[in-house]
C-alpha positions in Angstrom: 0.0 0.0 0.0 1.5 3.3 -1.1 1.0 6.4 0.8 1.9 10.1 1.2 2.8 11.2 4.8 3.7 15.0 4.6 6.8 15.1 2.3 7.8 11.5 2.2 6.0 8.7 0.3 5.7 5.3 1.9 5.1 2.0 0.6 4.0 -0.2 3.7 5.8 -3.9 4.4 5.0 -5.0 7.5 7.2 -7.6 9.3 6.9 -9.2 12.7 10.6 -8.0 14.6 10.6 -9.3 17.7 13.1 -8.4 20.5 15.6 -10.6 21.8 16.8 -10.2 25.0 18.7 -13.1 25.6 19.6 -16.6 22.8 16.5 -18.9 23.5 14.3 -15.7 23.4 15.7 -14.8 20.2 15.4 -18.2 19.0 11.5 -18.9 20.1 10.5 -15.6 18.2 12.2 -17.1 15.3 10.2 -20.7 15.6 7.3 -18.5 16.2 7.6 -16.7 12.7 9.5 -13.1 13.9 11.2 -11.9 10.2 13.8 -9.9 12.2 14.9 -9.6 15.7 16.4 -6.5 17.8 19.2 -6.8 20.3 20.6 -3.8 22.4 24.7 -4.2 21.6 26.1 -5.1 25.0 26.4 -2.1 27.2 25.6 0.9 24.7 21.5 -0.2 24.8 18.3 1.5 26.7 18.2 -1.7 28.3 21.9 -1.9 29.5 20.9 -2.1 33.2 18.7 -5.1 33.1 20.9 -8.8 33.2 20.5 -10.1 29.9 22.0 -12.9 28.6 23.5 -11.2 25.5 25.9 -9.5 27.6 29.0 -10.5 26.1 29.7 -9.5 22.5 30.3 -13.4 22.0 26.8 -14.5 23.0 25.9 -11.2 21.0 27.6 -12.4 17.8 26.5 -15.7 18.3 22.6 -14.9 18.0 23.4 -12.6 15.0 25.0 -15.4 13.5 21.8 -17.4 14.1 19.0 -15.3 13.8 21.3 -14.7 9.8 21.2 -18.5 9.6 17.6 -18.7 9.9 17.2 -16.5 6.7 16.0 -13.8 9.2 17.4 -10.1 9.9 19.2 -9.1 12.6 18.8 -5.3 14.1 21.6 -4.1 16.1 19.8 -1.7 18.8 22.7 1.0 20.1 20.0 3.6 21.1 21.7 5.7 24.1 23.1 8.7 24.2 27.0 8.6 24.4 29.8 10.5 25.9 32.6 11.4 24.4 35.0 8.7 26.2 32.7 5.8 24.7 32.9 6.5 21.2 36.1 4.3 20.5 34.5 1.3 22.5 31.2 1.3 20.8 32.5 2.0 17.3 35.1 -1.0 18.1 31.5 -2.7 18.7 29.5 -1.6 15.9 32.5 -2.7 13.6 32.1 -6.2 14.9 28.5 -6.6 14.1 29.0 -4.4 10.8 31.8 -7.0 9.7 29.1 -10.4 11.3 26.0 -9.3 9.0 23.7 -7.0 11.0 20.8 -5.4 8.4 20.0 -2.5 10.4 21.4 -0.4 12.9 19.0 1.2 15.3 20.6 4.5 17.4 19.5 7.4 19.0 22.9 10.0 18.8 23.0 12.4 16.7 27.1 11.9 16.4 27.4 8.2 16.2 24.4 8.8 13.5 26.7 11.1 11.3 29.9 9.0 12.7 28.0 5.7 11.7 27.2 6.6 7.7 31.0 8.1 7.7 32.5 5.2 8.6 29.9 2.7 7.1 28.6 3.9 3.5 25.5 2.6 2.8 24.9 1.4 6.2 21.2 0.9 7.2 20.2 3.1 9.8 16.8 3.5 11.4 16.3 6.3 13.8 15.3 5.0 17.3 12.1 5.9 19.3 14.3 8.5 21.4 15.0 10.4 18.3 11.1 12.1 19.3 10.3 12.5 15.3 6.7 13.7 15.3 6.2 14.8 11.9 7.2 15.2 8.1 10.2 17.2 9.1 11.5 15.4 11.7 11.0 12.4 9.0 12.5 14.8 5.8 15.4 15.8 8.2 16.4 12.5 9.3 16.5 11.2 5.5 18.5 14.3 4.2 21.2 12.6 7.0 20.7 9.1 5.3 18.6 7.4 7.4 16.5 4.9 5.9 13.7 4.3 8.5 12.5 6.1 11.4 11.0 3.5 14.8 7.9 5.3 16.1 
């Protein structure tokens, strides 16, 4: 279904992306149909305080691996804010999961956005829910940068 919304036209394709917080979660969404899953990468996620079982960027890898296996995408979720002193860590991070497969990146600062489609050309990036887009140009704005979807 193709439709306008403000500047940008949209054709709709839904999928069913499920979140995975830890490898047997990831893999019962898959059994249960999810196209894509969503993982915060370990320690630079809004979820970073809560024990997960993907805390290690082995057991990370190892469910993108999977979940890629399965013929399913994998979304890497790095949607925090970051300081200055992180940036080296979490692009060290983000190169890993660039180089294992991930489809799509999901983040939520502004300079690991611009740093991200520097480093990475043609990188998939989808704006995260704390981006606060509520309208065509928020939407415009964010695809001038080279974002290719915006979480809502």
């Amino acid at each position: 279904m193709e439709r306008s919304i403000g500047v940008m036209k949209s054709v709709w394709n839904s999928k069913i992306l499920a979140p995975a917080g830890t490898f047997s979660q990831g893999a019962a969404a898959l059994r249960a149909g999810a196209d894509a899953l969503y993982a915060g990468l370990p320690g630079f996620n809004a979820r970073r305080m809560v024990d997960s079982g993907l805390s290690t960027m082995e057991d990370y890898l190892g469910l993108l691996a999977y979940t890629r296996e399965q013929g399913a995408e994998f979304h890497c979720a790095v949607n925090i804010l970051l300081k200055d002193s992180e940036i080296g860590k979490v692009m060290k991070a983000v190169t890993a999961v660039v180089e294992a497969g991930a489809d799509i990146f999901i983040v939520q600062d502004y300079g690991l956005l611009l740093l991200l489609l520097k480093e990475f050309p043609g990188i998939n990036i989808h704006a995260s829910t704390q981006f606060a887009v509520d309208g065509s140009h928020g939407f415009a704005f964010l695809e001038n940068l080279g974002v290719k979807g915006v979480i809502l």
